[in-house]
C-alpha positions as CSV (number, residue, x, y, z in Angstrom):
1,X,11.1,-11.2,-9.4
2,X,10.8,-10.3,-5.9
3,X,9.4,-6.8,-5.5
4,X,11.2,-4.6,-2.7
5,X,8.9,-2.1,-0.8
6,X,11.0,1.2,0.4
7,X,9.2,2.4,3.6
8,X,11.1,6.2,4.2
9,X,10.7,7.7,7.6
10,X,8.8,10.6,5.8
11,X,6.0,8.7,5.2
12,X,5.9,6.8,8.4
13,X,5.9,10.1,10.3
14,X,3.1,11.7,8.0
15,X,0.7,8.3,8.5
16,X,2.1,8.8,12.0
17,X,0.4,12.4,12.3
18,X,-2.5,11.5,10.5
19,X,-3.2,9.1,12.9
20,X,-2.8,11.6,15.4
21,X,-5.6,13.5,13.8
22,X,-8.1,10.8,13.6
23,X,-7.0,9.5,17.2
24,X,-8.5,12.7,18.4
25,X,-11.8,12.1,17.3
26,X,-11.9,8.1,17.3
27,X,-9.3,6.1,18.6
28,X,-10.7,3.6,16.7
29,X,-10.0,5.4,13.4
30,X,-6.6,6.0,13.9
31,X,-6.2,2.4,14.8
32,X,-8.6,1.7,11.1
33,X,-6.1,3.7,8.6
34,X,-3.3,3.0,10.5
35,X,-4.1,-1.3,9.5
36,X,-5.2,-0.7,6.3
37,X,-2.4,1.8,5.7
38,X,0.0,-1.5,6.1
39,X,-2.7,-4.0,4.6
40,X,-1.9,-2.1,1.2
41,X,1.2,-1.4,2.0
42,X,1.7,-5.5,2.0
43,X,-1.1,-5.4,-0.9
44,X,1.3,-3.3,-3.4
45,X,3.7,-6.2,-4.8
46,X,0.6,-8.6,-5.7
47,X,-0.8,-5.2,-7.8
48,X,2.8,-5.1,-9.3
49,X,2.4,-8.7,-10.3
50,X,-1.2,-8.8,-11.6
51,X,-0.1,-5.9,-13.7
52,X,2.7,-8.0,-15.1
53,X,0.8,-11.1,-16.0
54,X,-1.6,-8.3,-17.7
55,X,0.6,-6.8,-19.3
56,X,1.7,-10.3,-20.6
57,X,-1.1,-11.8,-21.5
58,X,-1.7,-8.0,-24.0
59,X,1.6,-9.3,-25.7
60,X,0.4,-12.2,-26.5
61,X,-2.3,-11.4,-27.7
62,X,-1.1,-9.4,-30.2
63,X,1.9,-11.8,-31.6
């Protein structure tokens, strides 16, 4: 099952103004959480799908 990520402008404007933040300090910072922000971002559907074969494998265990 294909797992749909919901990005909501909320969010985007909060990592927005954290980035901001760390941009004042370190350029390179902002430009850090703002990759890794999307790097789980992408990550979270493979977490969904370990959890699943997981969860799985428990079942089976058990029967």
């Amino acid at each position: 099952m294909a797992v749909r990520i919901l990005r909501r402008a909320k969010a985007a404007i909060d990592a927005e103004g954290i980035a901001d933040f760390l941009a004042k300090d370190s350029l390179e910072a902002a430009i850090r959480f703002l990759e890794n922000t999307e790097a789980t971002i992408q990550f979270l559907p493979n977490l969904q799908a370990s959890e699943a074969r997981s969860r799985q494998s428990i079942l089976t265990s058990l029967t």
